[in-house]
MITOR-913773 format. One record per residue: x, y, z of N, C-alpha, C in turn. Coordinates in Angstrom, 1 decimal. Example, Ala and Ser with C-alpha at 12.3 -4.5 7.8 and 13.67 -1.06 7.14 Angstrom:
% residues 2
    neast   nnorth      nup   caeast   canorth     caup    ceast   cnorth      cup
     13.2     -5.7      7.8     12.3      -4.5      7.8     13.2     -3.3      7.8
     12.8     -2.2      7.1     13.7      -1.1      7.1     12.9      0.0      7.9
% end
This chain:
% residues 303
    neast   nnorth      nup   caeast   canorth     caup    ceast   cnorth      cup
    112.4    176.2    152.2    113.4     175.6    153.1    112.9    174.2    153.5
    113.9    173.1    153.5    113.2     172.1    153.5    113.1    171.6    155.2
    113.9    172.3    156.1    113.2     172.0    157.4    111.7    172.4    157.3
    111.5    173.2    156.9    109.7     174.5    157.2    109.2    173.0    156.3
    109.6    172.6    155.4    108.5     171.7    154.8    108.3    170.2    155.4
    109.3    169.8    156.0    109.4     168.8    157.1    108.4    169.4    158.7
    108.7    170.2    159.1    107.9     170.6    160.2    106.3    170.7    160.1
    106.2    171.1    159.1    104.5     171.2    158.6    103.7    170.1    158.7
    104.9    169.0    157.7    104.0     167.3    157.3    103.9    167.0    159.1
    105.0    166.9    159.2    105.0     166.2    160.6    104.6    166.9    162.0
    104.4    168.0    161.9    103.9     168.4    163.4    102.6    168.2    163.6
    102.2    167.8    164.9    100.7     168.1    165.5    100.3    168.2    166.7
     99.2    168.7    167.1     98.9     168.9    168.4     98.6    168.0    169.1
     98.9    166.9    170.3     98.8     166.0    170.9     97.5    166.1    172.4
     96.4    165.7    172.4     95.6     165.8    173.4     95.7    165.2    174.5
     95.5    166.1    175.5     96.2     165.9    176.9     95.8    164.1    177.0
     95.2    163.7    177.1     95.2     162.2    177.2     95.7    160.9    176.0
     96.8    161.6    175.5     96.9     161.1    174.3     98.0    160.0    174.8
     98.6    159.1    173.9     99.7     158.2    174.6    100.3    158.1    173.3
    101.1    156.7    173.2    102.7     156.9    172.4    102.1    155.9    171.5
    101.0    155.2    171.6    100.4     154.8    170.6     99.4    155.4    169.2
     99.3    156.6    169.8     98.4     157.3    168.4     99.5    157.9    167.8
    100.7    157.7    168.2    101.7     158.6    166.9    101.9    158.0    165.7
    100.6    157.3    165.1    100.8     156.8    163.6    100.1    157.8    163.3
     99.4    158.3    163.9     98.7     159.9    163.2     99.0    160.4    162.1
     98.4    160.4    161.1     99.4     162.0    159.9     98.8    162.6    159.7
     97.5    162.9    160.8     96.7     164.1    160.0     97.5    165.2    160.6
     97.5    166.4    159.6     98.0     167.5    160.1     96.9    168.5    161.1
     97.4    169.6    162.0     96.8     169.9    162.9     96.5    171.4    162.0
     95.0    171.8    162.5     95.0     173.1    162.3     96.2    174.3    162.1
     96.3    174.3    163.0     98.0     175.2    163.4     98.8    175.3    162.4
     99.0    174.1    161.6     99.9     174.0    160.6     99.4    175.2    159.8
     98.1    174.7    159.6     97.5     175.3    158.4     97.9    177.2    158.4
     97.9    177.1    159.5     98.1     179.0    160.2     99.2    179.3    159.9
     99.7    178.5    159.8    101.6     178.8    160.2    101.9    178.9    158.7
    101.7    178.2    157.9    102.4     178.2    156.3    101.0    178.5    155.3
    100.4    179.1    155.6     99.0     179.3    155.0     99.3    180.3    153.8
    100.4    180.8    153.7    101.2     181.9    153.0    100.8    183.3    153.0
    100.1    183.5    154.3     99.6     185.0    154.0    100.9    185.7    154.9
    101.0    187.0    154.7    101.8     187.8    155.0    101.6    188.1    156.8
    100.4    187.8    156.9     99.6     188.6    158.2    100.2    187.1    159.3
    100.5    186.5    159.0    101.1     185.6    159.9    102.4    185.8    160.4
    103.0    186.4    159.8    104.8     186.8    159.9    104.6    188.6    160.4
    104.0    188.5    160.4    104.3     190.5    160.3    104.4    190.9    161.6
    104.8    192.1    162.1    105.1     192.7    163.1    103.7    193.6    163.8
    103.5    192.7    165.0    102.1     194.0    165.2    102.4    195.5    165.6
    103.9    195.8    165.8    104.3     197.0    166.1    104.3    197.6    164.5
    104.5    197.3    163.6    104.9     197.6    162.2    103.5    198.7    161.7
    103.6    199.7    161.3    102.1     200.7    160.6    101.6    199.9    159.1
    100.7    200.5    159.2     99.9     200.5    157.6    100.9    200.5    156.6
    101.3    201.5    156.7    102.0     201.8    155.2    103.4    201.2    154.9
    104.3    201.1    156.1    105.5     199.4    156.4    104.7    198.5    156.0
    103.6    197.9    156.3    103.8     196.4    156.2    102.8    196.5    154.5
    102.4    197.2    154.3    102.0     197.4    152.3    103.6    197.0    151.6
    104.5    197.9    152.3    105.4     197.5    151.4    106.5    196.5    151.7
    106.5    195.6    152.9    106.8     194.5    153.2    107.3    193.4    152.2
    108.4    192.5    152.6    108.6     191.7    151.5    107.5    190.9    151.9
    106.9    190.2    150.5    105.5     189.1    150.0    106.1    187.6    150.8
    105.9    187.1    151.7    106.1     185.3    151.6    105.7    184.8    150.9
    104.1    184.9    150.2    104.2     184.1    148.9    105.2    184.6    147.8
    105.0    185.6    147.4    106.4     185.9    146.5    107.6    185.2    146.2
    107.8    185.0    147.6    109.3     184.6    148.2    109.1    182.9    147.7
    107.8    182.5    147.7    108.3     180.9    147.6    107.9    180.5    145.9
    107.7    181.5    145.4    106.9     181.4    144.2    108.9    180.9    142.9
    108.6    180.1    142.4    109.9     179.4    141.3    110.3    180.3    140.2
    111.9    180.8    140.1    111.9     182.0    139.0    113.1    181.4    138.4
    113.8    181.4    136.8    114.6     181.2    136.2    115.6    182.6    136.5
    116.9    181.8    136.6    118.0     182.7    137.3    119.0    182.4    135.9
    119.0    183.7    134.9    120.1     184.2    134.3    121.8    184.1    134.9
    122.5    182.7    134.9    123.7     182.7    135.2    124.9    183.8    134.7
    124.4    184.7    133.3    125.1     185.4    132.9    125.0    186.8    133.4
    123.7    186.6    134.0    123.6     188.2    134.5    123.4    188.3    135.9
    123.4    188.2    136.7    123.3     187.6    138.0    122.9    189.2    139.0
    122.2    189.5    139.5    122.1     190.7    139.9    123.5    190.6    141.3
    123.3    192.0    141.3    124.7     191.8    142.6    123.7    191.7    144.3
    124.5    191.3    145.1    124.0     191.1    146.4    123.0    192.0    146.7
    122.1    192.3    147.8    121.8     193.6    148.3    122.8    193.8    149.5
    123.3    195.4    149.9    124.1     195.7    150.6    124.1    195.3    152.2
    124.9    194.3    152.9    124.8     194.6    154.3    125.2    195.5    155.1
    124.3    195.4    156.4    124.4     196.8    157.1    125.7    196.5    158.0
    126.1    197.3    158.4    127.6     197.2    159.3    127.2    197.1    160.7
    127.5    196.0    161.1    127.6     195.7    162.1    128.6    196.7    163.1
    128.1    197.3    164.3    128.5     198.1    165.2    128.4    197.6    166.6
    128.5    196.6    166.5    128.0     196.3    168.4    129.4    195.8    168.8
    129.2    195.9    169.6    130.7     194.7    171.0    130.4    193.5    171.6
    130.2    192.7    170.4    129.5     191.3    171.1    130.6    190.8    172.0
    130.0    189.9    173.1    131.0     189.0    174.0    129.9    189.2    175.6
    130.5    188.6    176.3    129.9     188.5    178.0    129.3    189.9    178.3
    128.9    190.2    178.9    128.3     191.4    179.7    129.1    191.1    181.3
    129.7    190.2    181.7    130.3     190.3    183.1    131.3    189.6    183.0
    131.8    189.7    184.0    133.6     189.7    184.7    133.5    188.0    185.3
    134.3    187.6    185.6    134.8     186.1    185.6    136.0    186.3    186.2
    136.2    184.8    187.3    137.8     184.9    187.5    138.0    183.8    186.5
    139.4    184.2    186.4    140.2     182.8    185.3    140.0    181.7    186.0
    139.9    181.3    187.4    139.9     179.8    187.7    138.2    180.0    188.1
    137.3    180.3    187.6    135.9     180.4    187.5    135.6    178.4    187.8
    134.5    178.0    187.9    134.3     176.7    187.7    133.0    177.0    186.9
    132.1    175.3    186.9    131.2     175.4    185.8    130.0    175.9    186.7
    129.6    175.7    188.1    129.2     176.4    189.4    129.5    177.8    189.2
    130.0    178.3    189.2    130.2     180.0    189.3    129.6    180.5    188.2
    129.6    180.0    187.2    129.1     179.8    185.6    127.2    180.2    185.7
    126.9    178.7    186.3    125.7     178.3    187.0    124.8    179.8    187.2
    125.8    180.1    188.4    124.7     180.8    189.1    124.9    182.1    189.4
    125.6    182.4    187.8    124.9     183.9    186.9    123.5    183.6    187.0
    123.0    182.5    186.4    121.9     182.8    186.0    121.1    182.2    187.4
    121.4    181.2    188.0    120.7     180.9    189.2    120.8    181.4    190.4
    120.6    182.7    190.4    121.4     183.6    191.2    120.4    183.4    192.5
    120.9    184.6    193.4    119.9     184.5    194.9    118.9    185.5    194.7
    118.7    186.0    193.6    117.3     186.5    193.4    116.5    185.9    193.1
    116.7    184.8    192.3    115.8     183.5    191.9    115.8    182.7    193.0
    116.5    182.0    193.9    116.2     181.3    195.0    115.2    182.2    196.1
    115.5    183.7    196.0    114.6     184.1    197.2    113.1    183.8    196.5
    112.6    184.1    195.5    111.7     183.9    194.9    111.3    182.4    195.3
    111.9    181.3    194.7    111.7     180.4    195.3    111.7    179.9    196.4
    112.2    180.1    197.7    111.8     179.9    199.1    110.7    180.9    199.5
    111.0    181.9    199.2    109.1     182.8    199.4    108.2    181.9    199.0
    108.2    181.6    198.1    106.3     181.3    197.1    106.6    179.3    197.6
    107.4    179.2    198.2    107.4     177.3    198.4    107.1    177.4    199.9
    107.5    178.4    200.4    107.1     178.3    202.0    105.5    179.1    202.0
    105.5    180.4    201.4    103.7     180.7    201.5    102.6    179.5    200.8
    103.2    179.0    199.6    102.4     177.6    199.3    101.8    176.6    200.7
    103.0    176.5    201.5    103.2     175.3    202.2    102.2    176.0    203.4
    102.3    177.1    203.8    101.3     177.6    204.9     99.9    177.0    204.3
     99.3    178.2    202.9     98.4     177.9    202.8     97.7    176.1    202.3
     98.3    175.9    202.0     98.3     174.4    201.6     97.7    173.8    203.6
     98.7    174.1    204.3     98.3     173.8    205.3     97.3    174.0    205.9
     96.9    175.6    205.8     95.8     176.1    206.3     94.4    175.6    205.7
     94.2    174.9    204.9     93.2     174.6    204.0     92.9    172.7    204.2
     94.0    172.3    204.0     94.1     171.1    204.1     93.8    170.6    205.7
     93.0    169.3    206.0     93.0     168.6    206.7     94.0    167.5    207.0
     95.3    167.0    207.6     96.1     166.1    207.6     95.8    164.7    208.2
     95.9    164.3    207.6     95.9     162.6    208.8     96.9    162.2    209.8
     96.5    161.5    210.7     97.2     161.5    211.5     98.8    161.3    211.4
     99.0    160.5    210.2    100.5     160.3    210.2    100.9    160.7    209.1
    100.3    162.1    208.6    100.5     162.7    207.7    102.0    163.3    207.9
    103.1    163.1    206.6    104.0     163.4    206.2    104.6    165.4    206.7
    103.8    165.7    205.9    103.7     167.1    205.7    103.4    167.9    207.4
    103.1    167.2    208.1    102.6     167.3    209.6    103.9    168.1    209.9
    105.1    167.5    209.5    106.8     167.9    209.8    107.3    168.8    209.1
    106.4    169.6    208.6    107.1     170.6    207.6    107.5    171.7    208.6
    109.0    172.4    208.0    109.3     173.6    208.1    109.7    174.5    207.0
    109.9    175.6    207.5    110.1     176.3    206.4    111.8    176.5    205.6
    111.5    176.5    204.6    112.8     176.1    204.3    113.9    177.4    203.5
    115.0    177.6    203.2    116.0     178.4    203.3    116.9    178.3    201.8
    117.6    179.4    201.4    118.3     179.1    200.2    119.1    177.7    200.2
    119.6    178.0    201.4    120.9     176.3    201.3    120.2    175.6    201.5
    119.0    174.9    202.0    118.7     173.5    201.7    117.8    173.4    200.1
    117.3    174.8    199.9    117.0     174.6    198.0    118.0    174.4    197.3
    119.4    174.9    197.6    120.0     174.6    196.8    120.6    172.6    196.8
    120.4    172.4    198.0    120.7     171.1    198.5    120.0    170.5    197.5
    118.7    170.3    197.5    117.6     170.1    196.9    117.7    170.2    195.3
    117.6    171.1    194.8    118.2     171.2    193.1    119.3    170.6    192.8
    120.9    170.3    193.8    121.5     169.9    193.4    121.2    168.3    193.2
    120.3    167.7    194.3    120.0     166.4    194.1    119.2    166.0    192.8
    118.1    167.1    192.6    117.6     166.7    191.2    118.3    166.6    190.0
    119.5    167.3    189.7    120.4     167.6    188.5    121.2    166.1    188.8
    121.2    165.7    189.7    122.1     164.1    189.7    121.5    162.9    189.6
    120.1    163.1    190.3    119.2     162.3    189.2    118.9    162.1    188.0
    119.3    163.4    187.4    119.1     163.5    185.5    120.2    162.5    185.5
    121.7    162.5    186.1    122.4     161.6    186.0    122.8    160.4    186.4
    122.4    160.2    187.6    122.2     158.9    188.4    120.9    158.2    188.0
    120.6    157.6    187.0    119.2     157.3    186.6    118.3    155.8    187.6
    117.4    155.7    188.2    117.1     154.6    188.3    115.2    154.5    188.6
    115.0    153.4    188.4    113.4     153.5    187.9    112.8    154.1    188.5
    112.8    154.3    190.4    111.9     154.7    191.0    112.4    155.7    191.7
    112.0    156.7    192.0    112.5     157.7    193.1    112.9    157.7    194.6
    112.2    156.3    195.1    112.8     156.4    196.4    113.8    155.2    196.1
    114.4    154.6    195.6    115.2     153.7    195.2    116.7    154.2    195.2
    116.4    155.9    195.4    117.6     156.6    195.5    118.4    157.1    196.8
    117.5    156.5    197.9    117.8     156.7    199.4    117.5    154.9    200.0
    117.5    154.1    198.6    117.5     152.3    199.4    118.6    152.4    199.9
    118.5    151.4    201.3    119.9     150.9    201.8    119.8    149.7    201.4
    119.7    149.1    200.4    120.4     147.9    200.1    121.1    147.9    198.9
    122.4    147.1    199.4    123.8     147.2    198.4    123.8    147.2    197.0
    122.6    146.5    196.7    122.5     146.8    195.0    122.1    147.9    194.7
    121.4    148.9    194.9    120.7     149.7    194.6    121.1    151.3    195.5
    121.6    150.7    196.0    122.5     152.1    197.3    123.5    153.1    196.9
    123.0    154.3    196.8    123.7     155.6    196.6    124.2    156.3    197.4
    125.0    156.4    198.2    125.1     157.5    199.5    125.1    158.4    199.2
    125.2    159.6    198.3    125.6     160.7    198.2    124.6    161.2    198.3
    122.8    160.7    198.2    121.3     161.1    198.3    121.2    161.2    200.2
    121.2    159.9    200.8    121.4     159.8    201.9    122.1    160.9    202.6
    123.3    161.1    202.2    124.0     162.3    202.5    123.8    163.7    202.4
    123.2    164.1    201.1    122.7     164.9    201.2    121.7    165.6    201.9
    120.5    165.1    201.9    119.2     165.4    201.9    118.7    163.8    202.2
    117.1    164.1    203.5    116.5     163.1    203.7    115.8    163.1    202.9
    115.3    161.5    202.8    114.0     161.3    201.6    113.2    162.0    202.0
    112.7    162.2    203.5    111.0     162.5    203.6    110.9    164.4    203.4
    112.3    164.9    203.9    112.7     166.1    203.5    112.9    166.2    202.1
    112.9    165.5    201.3    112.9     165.9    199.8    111.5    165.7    199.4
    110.7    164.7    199.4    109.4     164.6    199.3    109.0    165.9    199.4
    108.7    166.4    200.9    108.2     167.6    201.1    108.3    168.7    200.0
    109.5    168.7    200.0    110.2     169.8    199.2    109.6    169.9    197.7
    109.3    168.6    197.8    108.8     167.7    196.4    107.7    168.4    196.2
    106.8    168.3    197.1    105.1     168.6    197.3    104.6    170.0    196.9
    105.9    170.9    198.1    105.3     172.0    197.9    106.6    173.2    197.4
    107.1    172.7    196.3    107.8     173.6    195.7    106.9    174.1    194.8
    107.5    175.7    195.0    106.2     176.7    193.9    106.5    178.2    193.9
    106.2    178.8    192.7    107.2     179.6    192.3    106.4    180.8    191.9
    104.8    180.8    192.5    104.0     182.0    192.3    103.3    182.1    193.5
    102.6    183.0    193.8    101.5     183.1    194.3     99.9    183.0    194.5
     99.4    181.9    194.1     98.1     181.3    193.7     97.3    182.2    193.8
     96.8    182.9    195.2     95.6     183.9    195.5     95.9    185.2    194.9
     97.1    185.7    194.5     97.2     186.9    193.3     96.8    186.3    191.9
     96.8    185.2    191.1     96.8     185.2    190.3     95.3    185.8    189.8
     95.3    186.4    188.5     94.5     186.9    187.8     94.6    186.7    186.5
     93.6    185.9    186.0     93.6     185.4    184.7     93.3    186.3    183.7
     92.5    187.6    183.9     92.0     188.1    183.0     93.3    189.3    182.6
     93.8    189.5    183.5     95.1     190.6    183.3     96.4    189.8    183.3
     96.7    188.8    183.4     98.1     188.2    183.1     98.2    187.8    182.1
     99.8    188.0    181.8    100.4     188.1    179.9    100.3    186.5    179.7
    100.6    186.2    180.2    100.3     184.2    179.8    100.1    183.5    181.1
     98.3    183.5    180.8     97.3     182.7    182.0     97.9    181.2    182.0
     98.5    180.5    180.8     98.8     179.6    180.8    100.4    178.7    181.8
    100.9    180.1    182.2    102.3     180.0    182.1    102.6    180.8    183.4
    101.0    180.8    183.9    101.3     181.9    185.5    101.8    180.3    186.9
    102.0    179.3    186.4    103.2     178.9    187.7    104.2    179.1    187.5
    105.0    179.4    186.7    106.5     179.5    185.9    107.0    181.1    185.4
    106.2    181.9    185.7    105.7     182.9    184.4    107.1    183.9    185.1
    107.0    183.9    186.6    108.2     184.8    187.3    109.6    184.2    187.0
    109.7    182.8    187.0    111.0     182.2    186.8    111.5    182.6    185.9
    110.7    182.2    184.8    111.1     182.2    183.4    110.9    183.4    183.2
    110.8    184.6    183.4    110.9     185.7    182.8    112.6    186.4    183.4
    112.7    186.1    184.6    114.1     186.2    185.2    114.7    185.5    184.5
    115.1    184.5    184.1    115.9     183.9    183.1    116.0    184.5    181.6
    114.9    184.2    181.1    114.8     185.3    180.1    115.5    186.5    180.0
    115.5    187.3    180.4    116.0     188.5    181.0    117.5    188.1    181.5
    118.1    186.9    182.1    119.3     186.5    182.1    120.5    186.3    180.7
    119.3    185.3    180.0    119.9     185.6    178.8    120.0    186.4    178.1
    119.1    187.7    177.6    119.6     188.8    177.0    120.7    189.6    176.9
    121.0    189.8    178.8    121.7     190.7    179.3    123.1    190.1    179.9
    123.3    188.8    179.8    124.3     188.2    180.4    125.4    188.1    178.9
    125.0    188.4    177.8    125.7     187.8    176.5    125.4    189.0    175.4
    126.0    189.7    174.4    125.8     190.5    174.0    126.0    189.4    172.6
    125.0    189.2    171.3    125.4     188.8    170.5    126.0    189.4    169.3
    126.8    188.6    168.3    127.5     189.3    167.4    126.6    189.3    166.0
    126.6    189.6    164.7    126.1     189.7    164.0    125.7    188.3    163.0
    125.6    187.0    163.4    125.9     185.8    163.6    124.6    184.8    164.4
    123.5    185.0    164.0    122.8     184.1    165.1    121.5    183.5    164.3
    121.3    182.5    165.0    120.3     181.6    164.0    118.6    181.4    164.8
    117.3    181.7    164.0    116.4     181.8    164.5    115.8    180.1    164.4
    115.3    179.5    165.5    115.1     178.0    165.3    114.1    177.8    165.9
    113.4    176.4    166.2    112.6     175.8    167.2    113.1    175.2    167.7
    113.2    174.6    169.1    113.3     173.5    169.6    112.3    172.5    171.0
    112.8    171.5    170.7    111.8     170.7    171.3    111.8    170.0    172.6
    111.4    169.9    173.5    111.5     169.8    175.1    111.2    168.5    175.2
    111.3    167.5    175.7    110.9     166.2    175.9    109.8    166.6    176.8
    108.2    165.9    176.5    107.7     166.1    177.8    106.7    165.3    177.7
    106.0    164.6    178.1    105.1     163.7    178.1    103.9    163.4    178.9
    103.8    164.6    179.8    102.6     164.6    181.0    101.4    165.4    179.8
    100.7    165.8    181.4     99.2     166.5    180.6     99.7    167.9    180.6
     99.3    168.1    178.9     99.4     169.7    179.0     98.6    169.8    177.5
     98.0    171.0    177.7     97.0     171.2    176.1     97.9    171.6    174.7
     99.3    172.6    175.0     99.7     172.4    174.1    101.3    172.1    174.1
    101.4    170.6    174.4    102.1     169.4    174.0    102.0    169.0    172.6
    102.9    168.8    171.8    103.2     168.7    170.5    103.8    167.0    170.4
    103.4    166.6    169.3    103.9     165.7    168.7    104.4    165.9    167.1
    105.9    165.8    166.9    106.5     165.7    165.7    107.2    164.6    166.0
    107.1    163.6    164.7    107.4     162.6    164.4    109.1    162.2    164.3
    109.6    163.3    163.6    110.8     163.3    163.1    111.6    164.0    163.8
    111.4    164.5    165.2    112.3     165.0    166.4    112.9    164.0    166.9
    114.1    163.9    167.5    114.3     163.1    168.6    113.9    162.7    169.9
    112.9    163.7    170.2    112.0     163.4    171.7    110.7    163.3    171.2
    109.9    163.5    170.3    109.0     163.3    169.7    107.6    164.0    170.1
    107.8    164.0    171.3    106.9     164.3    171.9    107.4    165.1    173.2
    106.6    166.4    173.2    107.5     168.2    173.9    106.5    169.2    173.7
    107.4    170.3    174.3    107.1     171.5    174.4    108.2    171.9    173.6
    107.2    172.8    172.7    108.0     173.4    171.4    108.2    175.4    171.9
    109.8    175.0    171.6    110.1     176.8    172.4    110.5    177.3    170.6
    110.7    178.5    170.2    111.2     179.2    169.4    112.3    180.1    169.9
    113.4    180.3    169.6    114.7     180.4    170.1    115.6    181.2    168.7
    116.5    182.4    169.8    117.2     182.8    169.2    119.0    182.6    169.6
    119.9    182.0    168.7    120.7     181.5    169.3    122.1    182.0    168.6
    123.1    182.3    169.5    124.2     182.8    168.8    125.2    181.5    168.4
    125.6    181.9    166.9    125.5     180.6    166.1    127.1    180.0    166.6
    128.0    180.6    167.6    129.2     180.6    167.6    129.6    179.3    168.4
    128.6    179.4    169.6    128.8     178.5    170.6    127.0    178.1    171.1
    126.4    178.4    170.5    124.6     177.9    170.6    124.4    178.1    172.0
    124.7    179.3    172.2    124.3     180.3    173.5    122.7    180.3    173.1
    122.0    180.6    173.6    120.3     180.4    173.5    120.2    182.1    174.0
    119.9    183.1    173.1    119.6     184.5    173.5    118.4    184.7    173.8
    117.4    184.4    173.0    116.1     184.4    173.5    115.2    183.2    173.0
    114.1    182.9    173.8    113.1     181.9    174.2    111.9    182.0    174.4
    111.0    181.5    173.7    109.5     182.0    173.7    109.2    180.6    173.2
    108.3    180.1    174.4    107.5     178.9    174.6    106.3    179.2    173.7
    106.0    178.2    173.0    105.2     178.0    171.6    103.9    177.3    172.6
    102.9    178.2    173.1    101.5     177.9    173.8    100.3    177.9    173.2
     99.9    178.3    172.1     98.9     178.6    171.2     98.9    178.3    169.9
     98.2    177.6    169.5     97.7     177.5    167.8     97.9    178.5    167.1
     97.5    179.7    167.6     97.5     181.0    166.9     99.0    181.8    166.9
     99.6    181.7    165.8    100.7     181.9    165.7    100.6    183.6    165.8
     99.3    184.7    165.2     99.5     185.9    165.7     99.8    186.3    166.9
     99.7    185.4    168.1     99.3     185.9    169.0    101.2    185.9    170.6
    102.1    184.9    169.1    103.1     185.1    169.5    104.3    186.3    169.2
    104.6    186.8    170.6    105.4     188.0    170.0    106.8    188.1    169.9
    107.5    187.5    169.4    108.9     187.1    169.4    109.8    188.3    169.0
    110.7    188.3    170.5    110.8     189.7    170.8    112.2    190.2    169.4
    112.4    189.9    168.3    113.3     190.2    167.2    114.2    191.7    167.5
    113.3    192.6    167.8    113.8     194.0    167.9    114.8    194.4    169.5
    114.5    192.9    170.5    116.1     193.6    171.3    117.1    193.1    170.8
    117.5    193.3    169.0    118.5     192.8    168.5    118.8    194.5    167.9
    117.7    194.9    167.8    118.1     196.3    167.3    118.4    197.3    168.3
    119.2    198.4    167.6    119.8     199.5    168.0    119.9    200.9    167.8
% end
């Protein structure tokens, strides 16, 4: 497959201090080497027994060059019959908007999550911290679903309203002046918001028993979502297994550099997507070199 042979030359692992000047790089990264190494034990199912994965189709096999008899052509192997009832899992009104849409998945189970774990942050943050006298955060209160939502909605219009600096979005001077920021939400109230938004609980965390130590600030959100997309969309027999690539550019150990992406530089997710309208069914963040060690959940496709 000539994407798999493109992704290999060009991918690598980028070090947290790395910058946009070492992307003349070509050495390839270990990882590569794991990923297309051609052994079988890289692709296999750790649910799968002894005696299934013996008789497993071969990946080297599979890439190895064979003369194909045009006159004899073997016939297909049979497909299995699709029996499911792909389409939505829930009800909609006909004048629905792209909001109603939204927040299936951004529902008030996710917001309570996030004002719990942004307001217990902000205590203990307080409780620990010493403030200065004209310390910002001195004015904190605790905050509520409608002003997070306030808050989110201002970020999503920043993706849109672009401008270099962040507080440049609450200037009162005419060149540079937005009202709809002002209107919404105050700067020093978004700052805040800014500071101590958080979406776990630090003093539970436990590194030695949690499923991804790497991914325990996010690990609640994104598994609610996750679990959104499964159950929100029923797919049909029609879906395409891919990677895709996150723009991202801060410190993180496994930040990726591929050359021949359009963001070039990301967080590489592996994704299963229904090929009709590129609904995204499932999602599993690419964290480790060690490709065994990802479990890409294939089987809630079966039945």
């Amino acid at each position: 497959m000539s994407g798999r042979k493109r992704f290999a030359s060009d991918m690598t692992y980028v070090p947290d201090d790395i910058s946009d000047t070492d992307s003349s790089s070509d050495s390839d990264s270990e990882y590569i080497d794991d990923i297309y190494s051609g052994t079988d034990e890289n692709f296999s199912d750790s649910s799968v027994d002894s005696d299934e994965s013996e008789n497993s189709f071969s990946i080297q096999n599979a890439r190895q060059w064979c003369k194909i008899d045009m006159q004899n052509i073997p016939p297909a192997p049979a497909s299995f019959p699709f029996i499911g009832n792909p389409g939505p899992n829930f009800t909609m009104a006909d004048d629905a908007t792209v909001l109603d849409y939204f927040e299936l998945f951004f529902d008030d189970v996710m917001l309570q999550i996030i004002v719990k774990e942004t307001n217990r942050y902000a205590q203990q943050y307080m409780n620990k911290a010493v403030p200065k006298e004209r310390s910002r955060w001195k004015k904190w209160t605790d905050t509520d679903e409608k002003e997070l939502r306030l808050f989110f909605s201002v970020l999503f219009l920043q993706g849109i309203v672009k401008k270099p600096k962040q507080e440049y979005y609450w200037s009162k001077r005419h060149i540079l002046q937005t009202l709809i920021f002002q209107q919404v939400i105050q700067k020093d109230r978004f700052i805040l918001l800014m500071k101590f938004l958080h979406f776990t609980n630090n003093e539970e965390f436990d590194k030695d028993n949690h499923p991804w130590p790497k991914l325990n600030k996010i690990y609640d959100i994104m598994e609610h979502l996750r679990n959104k997309f499964r159950n929100l969309y029923i797919p049909d027999k029609n879906f395409s297994i891919d990677e895709s690539l996150m723009r991202f550019k801060g410190r993180l150990s496994w930040k990726m550099f591929i050359a021949k992406k359009r963001a070039r530089f990301g967080l590489k997710f592996f994704v299963v997507c229904v090929q009709t309208f590129s609904y995204t069914q499932v999602m599993e963040l690419c964290i480790t070199r060690n490709l065994q060690s990802i479990q890409f959940p294939l089987k809630l496709f079966c039945t």
